[in-house]
C-alpha positions as CSV (number, residue, x, y, z in Angstrom):
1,X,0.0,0.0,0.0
2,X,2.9,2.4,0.8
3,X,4.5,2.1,-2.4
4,X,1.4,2.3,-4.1
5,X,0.7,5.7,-2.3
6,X,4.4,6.7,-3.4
7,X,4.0,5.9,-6.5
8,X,0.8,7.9,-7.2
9,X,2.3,10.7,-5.1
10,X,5.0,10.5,-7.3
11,X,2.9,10.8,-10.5
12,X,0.6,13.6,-9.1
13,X,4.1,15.4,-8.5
14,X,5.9,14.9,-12.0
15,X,2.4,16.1,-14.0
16,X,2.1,19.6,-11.6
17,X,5.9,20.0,-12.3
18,X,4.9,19.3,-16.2
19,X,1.9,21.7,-16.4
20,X,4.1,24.5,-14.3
21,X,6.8,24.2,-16.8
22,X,4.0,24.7,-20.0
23,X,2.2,27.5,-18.0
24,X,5.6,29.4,-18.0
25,X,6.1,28.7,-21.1
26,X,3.1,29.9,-22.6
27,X,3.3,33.1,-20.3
28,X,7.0,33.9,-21.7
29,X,5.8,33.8,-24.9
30,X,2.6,36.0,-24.5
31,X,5.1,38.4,-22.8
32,X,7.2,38.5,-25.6
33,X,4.4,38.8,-28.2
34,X,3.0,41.8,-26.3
35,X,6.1,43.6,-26.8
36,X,5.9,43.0,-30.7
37,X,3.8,46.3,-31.8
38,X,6.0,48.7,-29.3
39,X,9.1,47.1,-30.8
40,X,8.2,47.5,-34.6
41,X,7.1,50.9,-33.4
42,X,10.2,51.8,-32.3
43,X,11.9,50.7,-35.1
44,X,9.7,52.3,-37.7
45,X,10.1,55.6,-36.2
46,X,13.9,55.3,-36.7
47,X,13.5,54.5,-40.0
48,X,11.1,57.0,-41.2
49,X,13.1,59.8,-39.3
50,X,16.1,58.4,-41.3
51,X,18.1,56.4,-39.0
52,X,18.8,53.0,-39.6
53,X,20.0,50.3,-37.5
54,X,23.2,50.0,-36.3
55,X,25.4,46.4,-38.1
56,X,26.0,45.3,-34.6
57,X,22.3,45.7,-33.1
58,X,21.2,42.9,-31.5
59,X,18.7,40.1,-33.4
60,X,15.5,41.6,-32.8
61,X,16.4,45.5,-33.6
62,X,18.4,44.4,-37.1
63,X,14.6,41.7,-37.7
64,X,12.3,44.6,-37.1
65,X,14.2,47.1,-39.2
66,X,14.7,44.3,-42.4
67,X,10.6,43.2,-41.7
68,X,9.9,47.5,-42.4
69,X,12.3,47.6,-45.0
70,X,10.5,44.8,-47.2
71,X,7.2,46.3,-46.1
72,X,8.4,49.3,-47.7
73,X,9.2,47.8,-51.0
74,X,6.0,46.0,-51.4
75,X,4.3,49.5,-51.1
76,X,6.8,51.0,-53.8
77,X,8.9,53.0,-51.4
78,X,6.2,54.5,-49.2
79,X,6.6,54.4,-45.7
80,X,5.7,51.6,-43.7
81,X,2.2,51.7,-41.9
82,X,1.8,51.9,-37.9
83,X,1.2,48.4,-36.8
84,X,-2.5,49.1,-36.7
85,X,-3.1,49.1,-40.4
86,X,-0.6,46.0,-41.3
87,X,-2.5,43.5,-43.1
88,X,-3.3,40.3,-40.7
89,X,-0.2,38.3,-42.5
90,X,1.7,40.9,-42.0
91,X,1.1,41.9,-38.5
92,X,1.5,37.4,-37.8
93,X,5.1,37.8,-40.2
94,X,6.4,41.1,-37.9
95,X,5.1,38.6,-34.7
96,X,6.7,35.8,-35.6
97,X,10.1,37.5,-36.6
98,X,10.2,39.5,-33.0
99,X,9.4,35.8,-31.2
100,X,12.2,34.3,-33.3
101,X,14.3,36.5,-32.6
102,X,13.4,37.6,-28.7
103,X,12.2,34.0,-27.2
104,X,15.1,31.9,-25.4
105,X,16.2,28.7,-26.8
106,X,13.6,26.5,-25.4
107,X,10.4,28.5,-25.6
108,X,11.9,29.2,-29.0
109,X,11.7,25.5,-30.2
110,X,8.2,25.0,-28.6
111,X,7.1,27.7,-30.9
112,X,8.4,26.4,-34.1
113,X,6.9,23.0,-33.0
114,X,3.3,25.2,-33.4
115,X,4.0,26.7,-36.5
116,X,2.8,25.3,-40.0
117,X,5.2,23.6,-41.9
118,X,5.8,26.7,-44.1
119,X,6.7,28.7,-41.5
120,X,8.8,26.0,-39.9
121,X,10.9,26.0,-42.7
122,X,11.2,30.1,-42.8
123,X,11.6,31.0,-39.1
124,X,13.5,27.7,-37.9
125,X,16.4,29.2,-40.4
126,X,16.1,32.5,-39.3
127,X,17.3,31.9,-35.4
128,X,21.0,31.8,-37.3
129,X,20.9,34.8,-38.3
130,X,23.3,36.9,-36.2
131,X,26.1,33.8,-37.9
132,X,25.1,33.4,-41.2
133,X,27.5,34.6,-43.9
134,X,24.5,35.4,-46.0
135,X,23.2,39.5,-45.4
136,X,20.6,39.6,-42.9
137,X,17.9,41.8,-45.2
138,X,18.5,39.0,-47.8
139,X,17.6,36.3,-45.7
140,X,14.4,37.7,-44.3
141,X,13.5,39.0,-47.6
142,X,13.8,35.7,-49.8
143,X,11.7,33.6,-46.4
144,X,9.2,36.8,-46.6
145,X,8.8,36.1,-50.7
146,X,8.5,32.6,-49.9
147,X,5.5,32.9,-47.8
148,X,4.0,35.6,-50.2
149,X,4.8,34.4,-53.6
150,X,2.0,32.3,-54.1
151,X,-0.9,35.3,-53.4
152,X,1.4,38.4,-54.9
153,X,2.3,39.7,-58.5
154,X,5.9,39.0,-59.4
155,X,7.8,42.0,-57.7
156,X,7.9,44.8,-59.8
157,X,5.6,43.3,-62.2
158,X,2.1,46.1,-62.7
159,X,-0.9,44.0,-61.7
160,X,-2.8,43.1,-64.1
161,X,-6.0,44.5,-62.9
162,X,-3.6,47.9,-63.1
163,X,-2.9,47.1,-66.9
164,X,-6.4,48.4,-68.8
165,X,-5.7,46.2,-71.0
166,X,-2.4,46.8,-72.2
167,X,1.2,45.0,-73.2
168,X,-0.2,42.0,-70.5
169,X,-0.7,39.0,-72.1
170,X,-4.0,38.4,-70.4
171,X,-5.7,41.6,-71.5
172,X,-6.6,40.7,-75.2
173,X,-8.2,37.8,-74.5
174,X,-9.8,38.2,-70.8
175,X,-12.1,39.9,-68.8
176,X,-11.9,40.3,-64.8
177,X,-13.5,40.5,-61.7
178,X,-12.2,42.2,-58.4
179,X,-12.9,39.9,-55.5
180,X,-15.1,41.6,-54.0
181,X,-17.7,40.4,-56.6
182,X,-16.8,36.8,-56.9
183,X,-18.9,35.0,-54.1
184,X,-22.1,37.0,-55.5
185,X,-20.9,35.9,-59.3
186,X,-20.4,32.3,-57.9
187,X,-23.7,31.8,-56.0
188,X,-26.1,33.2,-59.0
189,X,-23.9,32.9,-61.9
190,X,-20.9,30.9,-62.5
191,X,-20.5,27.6,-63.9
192,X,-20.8,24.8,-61.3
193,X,-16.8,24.2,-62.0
194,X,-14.5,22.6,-58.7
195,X,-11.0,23.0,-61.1
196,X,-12.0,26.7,-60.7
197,X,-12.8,26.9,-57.0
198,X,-9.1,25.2,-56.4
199,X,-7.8,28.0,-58.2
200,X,-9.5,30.9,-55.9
201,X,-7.3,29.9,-53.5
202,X,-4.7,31.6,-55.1
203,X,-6.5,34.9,-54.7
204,X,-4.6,37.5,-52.5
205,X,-5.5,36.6,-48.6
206,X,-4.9,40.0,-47.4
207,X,-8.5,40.7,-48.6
208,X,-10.8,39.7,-46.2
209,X,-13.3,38.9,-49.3
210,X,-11.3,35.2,-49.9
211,X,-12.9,33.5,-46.2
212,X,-16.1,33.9,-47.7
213,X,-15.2,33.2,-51.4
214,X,-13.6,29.5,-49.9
215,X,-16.2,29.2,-47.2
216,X,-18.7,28.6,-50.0
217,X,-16.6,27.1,-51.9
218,X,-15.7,24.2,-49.0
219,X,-19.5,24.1,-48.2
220,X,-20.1,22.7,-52.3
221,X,-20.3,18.7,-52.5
222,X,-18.1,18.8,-55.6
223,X,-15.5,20.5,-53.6
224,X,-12.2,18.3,-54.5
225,X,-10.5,17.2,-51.1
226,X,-7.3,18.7,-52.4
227,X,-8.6,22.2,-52.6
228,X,-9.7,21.8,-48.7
229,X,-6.3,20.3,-47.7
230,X,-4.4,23.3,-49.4
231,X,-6.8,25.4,-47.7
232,X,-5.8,24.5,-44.3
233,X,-2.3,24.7,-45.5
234,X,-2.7,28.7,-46.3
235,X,-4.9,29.9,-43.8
236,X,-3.7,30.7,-40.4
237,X,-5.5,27.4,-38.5
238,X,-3.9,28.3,-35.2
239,X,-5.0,32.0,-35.0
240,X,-8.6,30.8,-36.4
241,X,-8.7,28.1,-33.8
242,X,-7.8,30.6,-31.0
243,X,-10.1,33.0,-31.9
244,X,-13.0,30.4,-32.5
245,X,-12.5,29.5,-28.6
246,X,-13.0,32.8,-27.3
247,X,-9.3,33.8,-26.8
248,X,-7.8,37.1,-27.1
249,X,-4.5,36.6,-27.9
250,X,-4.9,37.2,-31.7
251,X,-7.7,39.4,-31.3
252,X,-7.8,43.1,-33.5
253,X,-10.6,44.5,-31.7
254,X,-12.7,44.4,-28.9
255,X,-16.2,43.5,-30.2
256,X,-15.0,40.4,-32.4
257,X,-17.3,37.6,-32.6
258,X,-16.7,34.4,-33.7
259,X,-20.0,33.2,-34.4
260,X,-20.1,35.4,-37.7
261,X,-16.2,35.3,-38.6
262,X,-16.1,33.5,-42.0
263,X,-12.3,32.8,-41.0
264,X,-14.0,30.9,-38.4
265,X,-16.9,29.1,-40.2
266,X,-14.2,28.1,-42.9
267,X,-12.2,26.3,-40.7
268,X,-15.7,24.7,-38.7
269,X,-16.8,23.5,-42.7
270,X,-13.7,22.2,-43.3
271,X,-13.0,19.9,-39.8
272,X,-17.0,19.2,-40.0
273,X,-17.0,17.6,-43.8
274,X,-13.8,15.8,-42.8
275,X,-15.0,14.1,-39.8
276,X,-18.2,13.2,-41.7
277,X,-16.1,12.1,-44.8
278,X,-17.8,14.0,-46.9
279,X,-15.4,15.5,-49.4
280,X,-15.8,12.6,-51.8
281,X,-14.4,14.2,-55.0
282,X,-10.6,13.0,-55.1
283,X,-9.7,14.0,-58.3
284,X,-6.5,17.0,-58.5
285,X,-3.4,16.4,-57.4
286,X,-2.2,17.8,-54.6
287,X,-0.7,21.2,-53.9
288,X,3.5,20.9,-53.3
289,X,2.0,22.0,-49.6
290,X,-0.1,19.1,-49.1
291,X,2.9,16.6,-48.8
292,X,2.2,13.9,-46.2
293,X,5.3,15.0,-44.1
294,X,3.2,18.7,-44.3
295,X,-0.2,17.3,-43.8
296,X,1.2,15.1,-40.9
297,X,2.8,18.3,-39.5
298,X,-0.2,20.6,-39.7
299,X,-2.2,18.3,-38.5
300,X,0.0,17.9,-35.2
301,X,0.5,21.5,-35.0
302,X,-3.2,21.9,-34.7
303,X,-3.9,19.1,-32.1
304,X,-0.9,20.8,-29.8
305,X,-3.2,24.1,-30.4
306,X,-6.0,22.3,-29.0
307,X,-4.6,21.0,-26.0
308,X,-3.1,24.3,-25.1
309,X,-6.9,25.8,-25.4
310,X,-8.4,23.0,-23.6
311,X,-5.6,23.8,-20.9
312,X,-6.6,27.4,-20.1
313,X,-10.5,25.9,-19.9
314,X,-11.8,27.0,-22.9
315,X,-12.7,25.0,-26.1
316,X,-12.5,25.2,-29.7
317,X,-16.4,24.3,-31.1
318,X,-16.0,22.3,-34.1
319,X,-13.9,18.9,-34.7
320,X,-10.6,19.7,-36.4
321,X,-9.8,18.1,-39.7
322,X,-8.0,14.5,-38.6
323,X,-9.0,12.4,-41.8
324,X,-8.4,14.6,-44.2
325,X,-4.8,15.2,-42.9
326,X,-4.5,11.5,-41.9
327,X,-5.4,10.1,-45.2
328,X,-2.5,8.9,-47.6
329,X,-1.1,11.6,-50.0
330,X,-2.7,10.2,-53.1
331,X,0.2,9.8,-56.1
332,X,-2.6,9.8,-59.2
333,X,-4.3,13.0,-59.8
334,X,-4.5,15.4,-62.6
335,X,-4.1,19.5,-62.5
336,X,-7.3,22.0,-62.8
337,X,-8.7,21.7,-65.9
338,X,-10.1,25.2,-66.6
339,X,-9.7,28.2,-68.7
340,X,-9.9,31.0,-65.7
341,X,-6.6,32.7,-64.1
342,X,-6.3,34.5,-60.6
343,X,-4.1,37.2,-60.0
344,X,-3.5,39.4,-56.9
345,X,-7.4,40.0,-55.8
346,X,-8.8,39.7,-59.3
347,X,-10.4,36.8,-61.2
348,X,-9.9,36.6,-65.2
349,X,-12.1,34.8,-67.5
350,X,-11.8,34.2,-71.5
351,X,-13.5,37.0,-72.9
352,X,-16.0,33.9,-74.8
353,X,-17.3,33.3,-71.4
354,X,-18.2,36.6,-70.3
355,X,-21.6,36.8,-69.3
356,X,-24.3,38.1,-71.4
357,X,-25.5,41.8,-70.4
């Protein structure tokens, strides 16, 4: 009986020392994400006022200033915004550059563990920084056009819905949309066409227009599995899954609610169709991000999310997507069969198609 009583003593001990460690952990890294705005802020006022950072600043300062400094060429030179009006991936990539930076080793690593797989493989590089022989703006830059390449014009390129039909090669032959029209255009007028709904997800996610554009799209029973798996694999699942709980460590204002967030009810269509295996069209390949090692990853990342939720008593409201992300990576598949393009936040379609009236 004594033993017993140690042993279970001993158990009780080693899981309080386990959830004391995680609860300091997560509370190092809030700390550190607080400080994210005030440092960028800093930072930005240097650089519009003209200085620059010094080449033997510490990690974070020399981040900060190359995170403005690409900020600044996206927007042709202009000067960076406050960190109010950054655009929701950009506020995550300026949050995500201070942690890597800022965090110590091992809250560090916990991190990375949370991340997508994308972002894995862009901030897990960047903790080197201070000793890599590549320029420090170089390396941030190439990881920031890494995560952006697939939603943005080629750099320096005029956006085509800039050209007025020009010198682009789309112009003669296609007419556009802005993506503000193109959930209307798909509910009472589009052809009934999955190979198109994959490509909208290459429409520009800074635009809050896309969660509803894919949330109807993921809701269609022709939706190809493929197009929801790459869907998980671009949207912010951890942020969406955080906010759908309640939580307010990602939120941008005061009055959000997740009941009508269509970030939210994306995410609740996707994990609901899964777990009721109801994404029965298996017929594009999948996206280079949908690897099994990436699905396997995203998948755990999310789980970890869960757990951490459930931990500070609150709960996230819909199942999360296990068999999609669990099932093999199939090796068949063909690519979207269909004659419309995306670029930046517009749709193009062969002038032939263009709706009469």
């Amino acid at each position: 009986m004594r033993i017993e009583t140690l042993f279970w003593g001993a158990v009780v001990v080693a899981s309080c020392a386990v959830l004391i460690h995680r609860y300091i952990g997560r509370r190092t890294h809030n700390q550190f994400l607080l400080k994210a705005p005030d440092a960028y802020e800093v930072i930005r006022t240097k650089f519009v006022s003209g200085a620059r950072a010094a080449s033997h600043g510490d990690d974070v300062e020399l981040g900060m200033l190359t995170a403005i400094e690409t900020f600044t060429e996206t927007r042709r030179g202009n000067a960076p915004p406050v960190f109010a009006d950054l655009s929701k991936r950009e506020k995550r990539f300026v949050e995500l550059v201070h942690l890597t930076a800022a965090l110590p080793d091992p809250e560090f690593k916990r991190m990375l563990r949370r991340l997508t797989k994308a972002e894995q493989q862009t901030f897990g590089p960047l903790r080197g920084l201070s000793h890599s022989a590549q320029p420090l703006q170089s390396r941030i830059q190439s990881m920031r056009e890494r995560l952006e390449m697939p939603r943005n014009p080629q750099t320096g390129q005029k956006p085509v819905a800039e050209a007025n039909h020009g010198t682009d090669q789309l112009s003669p032959r296609f007419d556009s949309m802005p993506i503000s029209s193109v959930v209307e255009w798909l509910k009472m007028e589009a052809p009934r066409d999955p190979d198109m709904w994959h490509l909208l997800t290459n429409l520009n996610w800074d635009y809050e227009e896309i969660f509803d554009i894919l949330a109807w799209v993921v809701s269609q029973p022709e939706c190809d599995a493929s197009t929801a798996i790459v869907i998980l694999h671009l949207m912010n699942a951890d942020v969406t899954m955080e906010q759908a709980s309640g939580g307010k460590r990602w939120s941008t204002s005061s009055d959000f609610d997740p009941s009508t967030s269509a970030q939210v009810k994306l995410l609740a269509m996707i994990g609901r169709r899964s777990e009721d295996d109801s994404f029965v069209r298996h017929e594009l390949a999948p996206d280079p991000l949908s690897s099994g090692e990436n699905n396997s990853a995203l998948l755990a990342m999310m789980m970890d999310e869960k757990q951490r939720i459930e931990a500070e008593d609150r709960n996230v409201p819909f199942p999360l997507p296990v068999k999609l992300l669990s099932k093999p990576v199939l090796t068949t598949g063909r690519l979207p069969r269909t004659d419309f393009q995306v670029n930046d936040d517009r749709l193009y379609w062969p002038e032939a198609m263009k709706t009469a009236g």
